[in-house]
N, C-alpha and C positions, 0 to 999 in steps of 0.2 A: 415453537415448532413451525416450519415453514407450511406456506400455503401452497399445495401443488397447484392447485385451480385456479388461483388467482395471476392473473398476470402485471406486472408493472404497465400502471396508466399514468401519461406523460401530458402535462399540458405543456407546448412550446409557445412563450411568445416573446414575438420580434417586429419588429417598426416597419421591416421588409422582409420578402422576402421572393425569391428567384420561384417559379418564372412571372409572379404576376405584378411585384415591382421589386427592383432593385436597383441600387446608388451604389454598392461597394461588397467589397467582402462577408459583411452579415448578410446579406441577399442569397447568397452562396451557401453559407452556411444553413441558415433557417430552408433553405430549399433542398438540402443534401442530407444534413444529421437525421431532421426525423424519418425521410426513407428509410434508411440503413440502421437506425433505433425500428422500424416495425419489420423490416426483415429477420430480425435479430430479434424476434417473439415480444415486442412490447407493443401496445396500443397506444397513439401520442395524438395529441388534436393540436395542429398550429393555429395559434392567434394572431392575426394579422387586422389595419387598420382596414378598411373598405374604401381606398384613395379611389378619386374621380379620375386616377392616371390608368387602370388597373383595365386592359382589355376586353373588351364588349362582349367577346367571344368567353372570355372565366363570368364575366357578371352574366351571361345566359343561362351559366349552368347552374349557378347557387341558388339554392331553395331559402326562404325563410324561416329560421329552427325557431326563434323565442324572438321577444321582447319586453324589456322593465324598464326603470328608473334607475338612474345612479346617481347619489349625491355629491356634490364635489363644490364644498362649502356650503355656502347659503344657496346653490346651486340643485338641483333638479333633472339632469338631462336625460335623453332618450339616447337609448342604445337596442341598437337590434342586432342578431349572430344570424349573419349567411353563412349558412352550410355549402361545402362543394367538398367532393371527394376526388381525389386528383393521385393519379401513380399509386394508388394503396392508402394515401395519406386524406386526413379528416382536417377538412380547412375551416375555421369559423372567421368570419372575417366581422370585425368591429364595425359598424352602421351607425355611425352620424354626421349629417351633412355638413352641420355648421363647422366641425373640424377638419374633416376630409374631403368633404369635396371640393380639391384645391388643383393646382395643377402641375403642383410638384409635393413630396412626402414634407422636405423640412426648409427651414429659413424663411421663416414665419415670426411676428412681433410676439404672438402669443404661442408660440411653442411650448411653452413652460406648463399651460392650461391643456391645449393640448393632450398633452401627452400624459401628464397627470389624471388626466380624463381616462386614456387608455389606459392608465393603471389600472384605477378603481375599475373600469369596467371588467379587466382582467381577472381579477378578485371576486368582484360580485357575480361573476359570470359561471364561477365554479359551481355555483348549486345550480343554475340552466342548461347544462350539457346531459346527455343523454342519462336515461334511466342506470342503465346497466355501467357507465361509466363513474368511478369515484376515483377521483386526484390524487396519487400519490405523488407526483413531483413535480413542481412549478417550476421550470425556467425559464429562466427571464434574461435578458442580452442588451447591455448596454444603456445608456440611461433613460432611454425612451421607457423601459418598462423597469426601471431601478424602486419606483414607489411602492410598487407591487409588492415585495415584501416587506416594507412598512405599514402599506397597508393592511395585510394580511396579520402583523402581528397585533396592532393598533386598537383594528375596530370588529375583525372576524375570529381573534382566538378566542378558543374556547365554545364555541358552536358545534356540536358534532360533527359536523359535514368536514370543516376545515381541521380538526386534530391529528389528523393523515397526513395532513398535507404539509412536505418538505419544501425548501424552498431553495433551488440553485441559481447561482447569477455568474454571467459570465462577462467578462471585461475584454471585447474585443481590438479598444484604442481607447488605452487610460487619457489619451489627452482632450478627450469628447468626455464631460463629464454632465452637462446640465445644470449649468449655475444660473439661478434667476434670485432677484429680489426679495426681499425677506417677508414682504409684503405677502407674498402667495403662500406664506406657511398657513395663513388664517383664514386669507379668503378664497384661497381656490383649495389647497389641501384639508383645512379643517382639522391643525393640530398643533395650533400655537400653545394651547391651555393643556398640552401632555408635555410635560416636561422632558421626558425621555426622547420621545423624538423630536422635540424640540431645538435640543442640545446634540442630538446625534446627525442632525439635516445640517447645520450650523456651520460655516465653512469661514466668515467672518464676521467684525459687527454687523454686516447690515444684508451678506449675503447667503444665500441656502445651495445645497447639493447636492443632488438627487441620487451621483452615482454611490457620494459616502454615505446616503442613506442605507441606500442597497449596501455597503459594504459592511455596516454595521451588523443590519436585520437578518440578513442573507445564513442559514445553515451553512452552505458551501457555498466556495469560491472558488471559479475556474476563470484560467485565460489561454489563449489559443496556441500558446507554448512552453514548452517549461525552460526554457531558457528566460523569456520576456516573464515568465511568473517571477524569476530571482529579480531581474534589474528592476522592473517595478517595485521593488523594496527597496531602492536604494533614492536618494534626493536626483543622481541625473534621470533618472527617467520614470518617477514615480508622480509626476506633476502634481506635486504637493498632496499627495495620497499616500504616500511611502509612509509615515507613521501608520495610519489605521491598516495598513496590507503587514506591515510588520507585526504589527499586534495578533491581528487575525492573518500570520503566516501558518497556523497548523491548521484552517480550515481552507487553504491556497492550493492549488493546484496547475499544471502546465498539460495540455493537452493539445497535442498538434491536430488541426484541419487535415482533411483529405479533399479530395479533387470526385469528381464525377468523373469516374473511367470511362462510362462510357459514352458521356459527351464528348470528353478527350480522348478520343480516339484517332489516331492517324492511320488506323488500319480502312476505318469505316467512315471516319471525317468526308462530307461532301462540300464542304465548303472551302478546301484546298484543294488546288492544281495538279494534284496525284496523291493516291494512298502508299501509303506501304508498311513494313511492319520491324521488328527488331531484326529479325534474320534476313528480310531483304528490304535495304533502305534505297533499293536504286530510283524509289519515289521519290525521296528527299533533295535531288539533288536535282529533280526535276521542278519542284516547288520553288529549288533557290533561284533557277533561271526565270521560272515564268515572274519569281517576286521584282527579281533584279532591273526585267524589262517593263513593269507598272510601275516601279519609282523611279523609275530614268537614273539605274545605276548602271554602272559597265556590266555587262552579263560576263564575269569570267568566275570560272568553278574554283580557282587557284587563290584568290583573293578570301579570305576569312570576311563573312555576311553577319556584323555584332547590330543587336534590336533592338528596342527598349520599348512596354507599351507600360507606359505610365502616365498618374499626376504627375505636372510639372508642377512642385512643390520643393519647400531643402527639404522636408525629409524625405522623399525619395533619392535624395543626394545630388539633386541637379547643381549643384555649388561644386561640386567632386566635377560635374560634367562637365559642365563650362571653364573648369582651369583646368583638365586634363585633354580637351575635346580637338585642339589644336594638333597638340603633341601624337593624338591617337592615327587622327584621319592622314597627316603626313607622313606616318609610319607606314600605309599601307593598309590597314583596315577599312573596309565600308561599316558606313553607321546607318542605321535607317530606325529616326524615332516616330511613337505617334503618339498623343495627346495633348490632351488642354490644362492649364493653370496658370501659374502668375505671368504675366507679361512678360517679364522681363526675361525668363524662361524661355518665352514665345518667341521673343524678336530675339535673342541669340541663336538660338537653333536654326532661323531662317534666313542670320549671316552668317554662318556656318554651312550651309546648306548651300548658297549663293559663292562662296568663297571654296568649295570643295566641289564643284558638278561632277555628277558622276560615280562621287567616293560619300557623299553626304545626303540625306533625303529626310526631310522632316512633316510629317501629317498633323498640322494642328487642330483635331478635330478627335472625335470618340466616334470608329465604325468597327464593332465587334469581328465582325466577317475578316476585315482587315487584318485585324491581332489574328486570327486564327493562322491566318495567311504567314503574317509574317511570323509567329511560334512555330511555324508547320517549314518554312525556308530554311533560317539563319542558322550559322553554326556558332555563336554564342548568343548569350542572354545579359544582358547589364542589370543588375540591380542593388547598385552602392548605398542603400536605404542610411542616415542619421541613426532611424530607431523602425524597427517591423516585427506587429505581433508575433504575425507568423509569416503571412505574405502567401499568394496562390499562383504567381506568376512565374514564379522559380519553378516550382513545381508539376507547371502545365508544360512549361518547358523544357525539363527533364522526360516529359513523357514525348516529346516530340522529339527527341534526339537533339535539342539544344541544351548544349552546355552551360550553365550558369554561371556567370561572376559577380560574387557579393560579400557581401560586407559582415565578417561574423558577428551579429546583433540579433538579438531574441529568435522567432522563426528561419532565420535566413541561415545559423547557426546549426540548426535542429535539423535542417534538409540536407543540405549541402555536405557532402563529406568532400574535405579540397584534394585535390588531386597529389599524389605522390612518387614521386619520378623513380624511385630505390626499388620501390613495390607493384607500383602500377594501381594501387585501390586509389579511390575516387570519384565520384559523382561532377567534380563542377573544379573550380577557383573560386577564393578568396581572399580579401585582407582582412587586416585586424583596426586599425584606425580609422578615424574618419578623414581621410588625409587623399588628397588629389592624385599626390605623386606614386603613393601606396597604391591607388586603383590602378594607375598609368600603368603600374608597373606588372599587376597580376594579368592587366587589359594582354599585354606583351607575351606575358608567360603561355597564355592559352594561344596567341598567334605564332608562336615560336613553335609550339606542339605542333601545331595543323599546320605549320608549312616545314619542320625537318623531321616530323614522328609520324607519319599518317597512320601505322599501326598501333602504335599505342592512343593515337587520338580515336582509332575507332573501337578500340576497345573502351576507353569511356564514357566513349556515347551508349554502347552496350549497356554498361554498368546505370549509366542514367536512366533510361529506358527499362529498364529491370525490376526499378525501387515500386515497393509495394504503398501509394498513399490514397490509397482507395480511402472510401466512409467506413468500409466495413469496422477495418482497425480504430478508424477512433473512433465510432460507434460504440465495441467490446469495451476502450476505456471509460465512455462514459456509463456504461452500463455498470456498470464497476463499481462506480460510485453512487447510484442509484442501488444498486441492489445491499449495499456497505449502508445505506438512509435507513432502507427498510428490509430487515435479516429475516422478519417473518413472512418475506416473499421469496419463493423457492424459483430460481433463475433456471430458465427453459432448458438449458443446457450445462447443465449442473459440472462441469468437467472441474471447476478450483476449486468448487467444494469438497467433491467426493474424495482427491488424497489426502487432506487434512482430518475427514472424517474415519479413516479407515487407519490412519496413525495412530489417535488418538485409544485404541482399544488395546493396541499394541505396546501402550506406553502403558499400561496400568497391570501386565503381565507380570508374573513376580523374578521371573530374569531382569527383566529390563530395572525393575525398582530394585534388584539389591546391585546393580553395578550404578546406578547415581547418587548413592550413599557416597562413594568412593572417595566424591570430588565435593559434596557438598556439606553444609555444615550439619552437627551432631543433632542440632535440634531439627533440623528438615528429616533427616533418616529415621528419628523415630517415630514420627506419626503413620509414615509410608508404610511402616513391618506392620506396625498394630492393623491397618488398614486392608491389607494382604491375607494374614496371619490368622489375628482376633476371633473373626467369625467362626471359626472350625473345629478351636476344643473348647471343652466346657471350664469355668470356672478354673475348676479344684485341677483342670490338667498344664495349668498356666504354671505355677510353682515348679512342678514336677520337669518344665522345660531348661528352667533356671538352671535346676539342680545337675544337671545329666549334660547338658550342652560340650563340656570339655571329654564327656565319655563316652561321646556316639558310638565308638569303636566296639565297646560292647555288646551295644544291640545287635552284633553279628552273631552271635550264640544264641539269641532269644527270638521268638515269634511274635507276632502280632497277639495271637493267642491268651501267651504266657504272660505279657505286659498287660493287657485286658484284666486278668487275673489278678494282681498280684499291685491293681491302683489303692482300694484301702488301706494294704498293709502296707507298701510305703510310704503310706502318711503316716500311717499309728505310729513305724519306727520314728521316722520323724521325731516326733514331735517329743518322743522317752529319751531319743540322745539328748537333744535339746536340751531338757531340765537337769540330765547329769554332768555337763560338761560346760554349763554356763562361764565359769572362772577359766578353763580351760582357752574357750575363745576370747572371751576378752583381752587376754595376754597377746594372744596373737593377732588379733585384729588390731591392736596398739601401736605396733609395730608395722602391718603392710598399713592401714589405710595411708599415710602419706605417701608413700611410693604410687600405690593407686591412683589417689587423686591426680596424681603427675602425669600417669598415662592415660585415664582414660580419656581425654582429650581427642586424644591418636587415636585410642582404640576403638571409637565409635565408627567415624567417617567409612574405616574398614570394616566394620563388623559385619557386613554380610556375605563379602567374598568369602572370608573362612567360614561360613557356618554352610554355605553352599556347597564348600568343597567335603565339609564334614558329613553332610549330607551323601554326598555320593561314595565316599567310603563305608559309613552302614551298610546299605545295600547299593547292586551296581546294579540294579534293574530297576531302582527305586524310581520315582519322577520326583523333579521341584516341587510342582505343585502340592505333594504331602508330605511339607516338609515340619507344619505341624503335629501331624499325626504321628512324624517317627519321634518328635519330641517325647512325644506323651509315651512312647512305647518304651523307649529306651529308660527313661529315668525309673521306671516300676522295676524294671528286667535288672539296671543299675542295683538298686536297694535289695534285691535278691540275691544278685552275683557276688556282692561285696560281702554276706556273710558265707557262699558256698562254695566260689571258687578259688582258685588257690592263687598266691602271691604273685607268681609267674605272670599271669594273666595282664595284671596292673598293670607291670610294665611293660608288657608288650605296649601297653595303651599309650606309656608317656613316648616309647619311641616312635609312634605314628604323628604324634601330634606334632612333634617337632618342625613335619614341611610345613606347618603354616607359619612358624613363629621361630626362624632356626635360632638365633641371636640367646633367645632367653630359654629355647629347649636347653644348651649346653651350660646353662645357671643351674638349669630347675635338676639336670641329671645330678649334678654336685650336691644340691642342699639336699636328696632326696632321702639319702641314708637318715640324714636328719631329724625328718619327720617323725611324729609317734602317733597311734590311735587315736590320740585325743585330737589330733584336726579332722580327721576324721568325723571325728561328735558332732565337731561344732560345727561342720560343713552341711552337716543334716539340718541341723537347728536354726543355721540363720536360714538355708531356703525356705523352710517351713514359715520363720517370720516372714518373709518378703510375699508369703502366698497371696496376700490379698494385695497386693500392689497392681495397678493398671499396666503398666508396660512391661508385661513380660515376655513378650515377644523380640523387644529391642535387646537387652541385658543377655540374652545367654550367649547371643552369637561375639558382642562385645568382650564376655567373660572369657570365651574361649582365644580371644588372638593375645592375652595379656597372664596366664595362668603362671605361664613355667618360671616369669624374672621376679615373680613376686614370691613364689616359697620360700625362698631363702631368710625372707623377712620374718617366718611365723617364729623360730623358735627363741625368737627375744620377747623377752618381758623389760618392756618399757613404759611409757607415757601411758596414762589411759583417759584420752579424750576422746578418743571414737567411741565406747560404751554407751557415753552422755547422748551423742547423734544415734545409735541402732534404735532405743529405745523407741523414738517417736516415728521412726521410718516407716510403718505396718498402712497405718493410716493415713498420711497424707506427706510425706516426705517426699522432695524435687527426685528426679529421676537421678540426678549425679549423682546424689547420696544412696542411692538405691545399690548404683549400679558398682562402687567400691566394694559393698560387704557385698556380696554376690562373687565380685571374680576372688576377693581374699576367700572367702569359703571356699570354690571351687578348688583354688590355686592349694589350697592347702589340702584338699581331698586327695587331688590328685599324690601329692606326696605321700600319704597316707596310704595310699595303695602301693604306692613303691615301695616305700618301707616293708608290708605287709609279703 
């Protein structure tokens, strides 16, 4: 049962995080998700290191919450948790000098200790947070904190504190894994002599890796889109990870990033040269001139303004740029990049820049303010990505009315819907390869738009500018899978729960269970009736449903009353045909069981549409739901009518029966002359045996869709192998065998009244 009171409490940790440091996209995230996770009714405490990079102004505010000891190997260290409360969110930041007070977060000899540090502290810190606080969900990002759930299952399962505690890991850039020395399995982790994780850290003879640790340990496993969750299964882009993601592909998942709306805002943006908004962009166009005139570009509004603020690295695809980048800027396009990375990168961009003045402008350097500028001007976005989890640059760009062109691969795939000329839907451009000429050429398609379609290029930007990738939405997803960890937490806004829960009462109605018979197999439909049924008559009125099922038609003569009346004595009759007409049924029972056998097969699956419909011709006021009761009524009123009313009656009855079963009504009309009193007899007699049988609720409605093509069968005297099987059927006989001498008796009653 869910806990209404209790709310999902979230530990997040991450290596960074925005605003008090960040290097890349996890900065972003770790500063955005748990906002939008506590808006969204959950309680979450980020974990972050205590770097000496981390603003004077956040180290003012943080109070001292605790201090212990963490082991980490034959090691001892001191860790302390600064608390700071920041935008709604509960920051504890990890306190030790000797690791963090450095003057950048990573690229460090000892990184591997490090950070394995920040595991364990991670873990052991779970029982030093607040009173009122207990862990339901550990996530963890990336390898920096990948130990964490090794540690967690290693050396704290089993503690009551940690038995709640799930543990998520997300894989933001599989190609960042944490591979160190094998040597730190023993002396900085302290887990040579566990075999398990031993073998599961192990990456080759001599090296360890911390993120297939995590990939092992880890409950669930997300990445920052579901397109890059598939290709990480594959050898190109799973960096020798793709076996163990394959293995654990049903604990895998793809979850697209969102953007800070309302950092990204061009409405309210101050750090661009004019606002403006989707309905009026005459800002934007103001942005392109003032950008055009601070990179010493031609200021003309006619010329297509394409960006790029990236690493220069190949996977950002600068290999794409530098052999398409000739072909681009001659065509007419201005480019204008900014960023730092490989050299080589460096110094083309800046013969390019040299060799194009005017159409070319390159910033080698990282000024945020900058990017904002140029996301807030240009009227395309370049981002030819190799391989992108998800990527944030597309998407901040999208919100500023810049078009995107990129490369369909993991995230970039996921955002971007390409544009299409027939229809007019669209968000951006793309290709499909990693191929220079393929970018050249979609480079083209978006400049060919924007100088012979202006209308349809501004309705794209519409469409761009439109798309919903706030935190909120992937917030809901990841709550999703949190609340999926722990079912006895009842989620604030219960809306997926509640139609599933409101279905389910619906499905157990006794309409709904006799039309899923229809389709499924004999043995599923009869626990359902019993299930239904069962509970409502007594014992000794179970028999008496058998018996009667092909004759509801009679209980239109009789009352509630007069069935009530007249329950002993059609048992006692029972039970005296019975013993006089013994020889009589076995003759005939010799002769249908095989035909039986052959139908009831068929006749299960249906047996409850006819016995519904039989239902509402007894009475027309009657309801489903007593459909038991009229069982029990009719068969008494039955055993009555058969000795007082007259002949006529009977067959008014076989003519009714016919709509359900027309094929073998026009059998049973022919052999009915046939019949004699003595099926009759027997037809009392066997119901009577089958009285103590369990499922008698399934067999009457079966007996009645199969009655009329088996009379024909009774009045040969042949074989008698069924005899040998009635015998033992009272007591514990399978329900098929039940369920033949049931419709043969009925099947022959019915004749018997015809005759009569």
């Amino acid at each position: 049962m869910a806990d209404s009171s209790k709310k999902m409490q979230i530990v997040f940790a991450s290596a960074e995080c925005a605003p008090f440091v960040k290097t890349g996209g996890l900065g972003d995230v770790a500063g955005s998700l748990p906002a939008a996770l506590v808006r969204a009714g959950a309680e979450v405490i980020v974990m972050v290191p205590k770097y000496a990079t981390i603003k004077d102004e956040y180290k003012a505010q943080m109070e001292h919450f605790a201090d212990f000891y963490v082991s980490l190997g034959w090691r001892n260290e001191y860790c302390g948790l600064e608390k700071l409360e920041h935008d709604g969110v509960t920051y504890m930041f990890v306190d030790n000098e000797r690791y963090f007070a450095r003057d950048y977060p990573y690229g460090f000899f000892d990184d591997g200790e490090r950070f394995a540090f920040f595991s364990k502290a991670i873990t052991e810190s779970l029982q030093h947070l607040p009173a009122d606080f207990e862990c339901d969900i550990l996530h963890c990002n990336d390898w920096q904190t990948a130990l964490a759930p090794v540690f967690l299952r290693e050396f704290y399962q089993g503690l009551p504190l940690y038995d709640r505690v799930k543990t998520v890991f997300s894989i933001h850039n599989v190609a960042f894994q944490g591979q160190f020395s094998d040597t730190v399995m023993e002396d900085i982790l302290g887990v040579a002599h566990i075999p398990a994780a031993a073998t599961q850290l192990r990456c080759d003879a001599c090296s360890i890796n911390y993120m297939l640790g995590a990939l092992h340990y880890a409950d669930a496993i997300t990445t920052v889109s579901p397109t890059y969750a598939n290709e990480i299964q594959t050898p190109e882009f799973g960096e020798g990870l793709d076996g163990v993601l394959r293995e654990r592909s049903y604990a895998l998942q793809g979850i697209l990033n969102g953007i800070d709306v309302a950092a990204f805002d061009p409405a309210t943006d101050k750090r661009i040269a004019a606002n403006y908004t989707v309905d009026d962009r005459s800002g934007k166009a103001a942005c392109k001139a003032k950008l055009q005139e601070e990179l010493g570009l031609e200021v003309r509004d006619d010329r297509p303004l394409m960006v790029m603020v990236t690493r220069l690295t190949r996977q950002k695809g600068m290999d794409l740029v530098m052999y398409a980048l000739d072909r681009i800027l001659s065509g007419g396009v201005q480019v204008a990049v900014l960023g730092t990375g490989d050299r080589d990168y460096e110094d083309g961009l800046r013969y390019f820049q040299d060799k194009y003045p005017g159409t070319m402008a390159a910033r080698i350097e990282f000024d945020p303010a900058l990017s904002q500028r140029m996301y807030a001007a240009a009227d395309m976005f370049l981002m030819p990505s190799k391989f992108e989890p998800c990527g944030l640059s597309q998407i901040i760009a999208m919100r500023y009315g810049t078009l995107p062109i990129v490369r369909e691969t993991g995230g970039l795939k996921d955002t971007v819907i390409p544009y299409n000329e027939f229809t007019g839907e669209g968000t951006g451009f793309s290709f499909t390869n990693f191929n220079g000429d393929e970018m050249g050429d979609a480079v083209f398609r978006a400049a060919r738009l924007f100088w012979d379609n202006r209308d349809a290029w501004n309705q794209l930007v519409t469409q761009a500018m439109s798309q919903d990738f706030s935190w909120t939405r992937s917030a809901d997803k990841y709550l999703d899978l949190y609340f999926f960890m722990h079912p006895e937490i009842e989620r604030p806004a219960a809306v997926v729960d509640e139609p599933e829960a409101v279905a389910e009462p619906v499905a157990a109605e006794e309409p709904k269970a006799e039309e899923k018979p229809d389709e499924a197999e004999p043995a599923k439909a009869e626990p359902e009736v019993k299930a239904e049924v069962a509970p409502e008559p007594e014992p000794a009125a179970k028999p008496a449903a058998k018996k009667t099922t092909t004759r509801k038609t009679t209980a239109k003569k009789a009352t509630a009353t007069k069935a009530a009346a007249t329950k002993t004595t059609a048992t006692k009759t029972t039970t005296t045909r019975k013993r006089t007409t013994a020889a009589a049924k076995k003759a005939a029972e010799a002769e249908a069981a095989p035909e039986v056998k052959a139908k009831v097969a068929e006749a299960k699956p249906a047996a409850k549409a006819p016995a519904k419909t039989a239902a509402k011709k007894t009475t027309t006021t009657a309801k489903k739901t007593t459909a038991a009761k009229k069982t029990t009524a009719t068969k008494s009123t039955t055993t009555k009518a058969a000795t007082t009313k007259a002949a006529a009656k009977p067959a008014a009855k076989v003519e009714e029966t016919p709509a359900e079963s027309k094929a073998e009504a026009t059998v049973e009309a022919k052999s009915a002359a046939k019949a004699t009193t003595r099926k009759r007899t027997t037809t009392v007699k066997k119901t009577t045996t089958k009285a103590a049988t369990p499922k008698a609720e399934t067999k009457p409605a079966a007996a009645k869709e199969e009655p009329k093509a088996e009379v024909k069968a009774a009045p040969k005297d042949e074989a008698k192998p069924e005899p040998a099987k009635e015998t033992p059927v009272s007591p514990a006989a399978p329900a098929e065998k039940k369920a033949p001498t049931k419709k043969t008796s009925v099947r022959k009653a019915t004749a018997t009244r015809k005759r009569r």
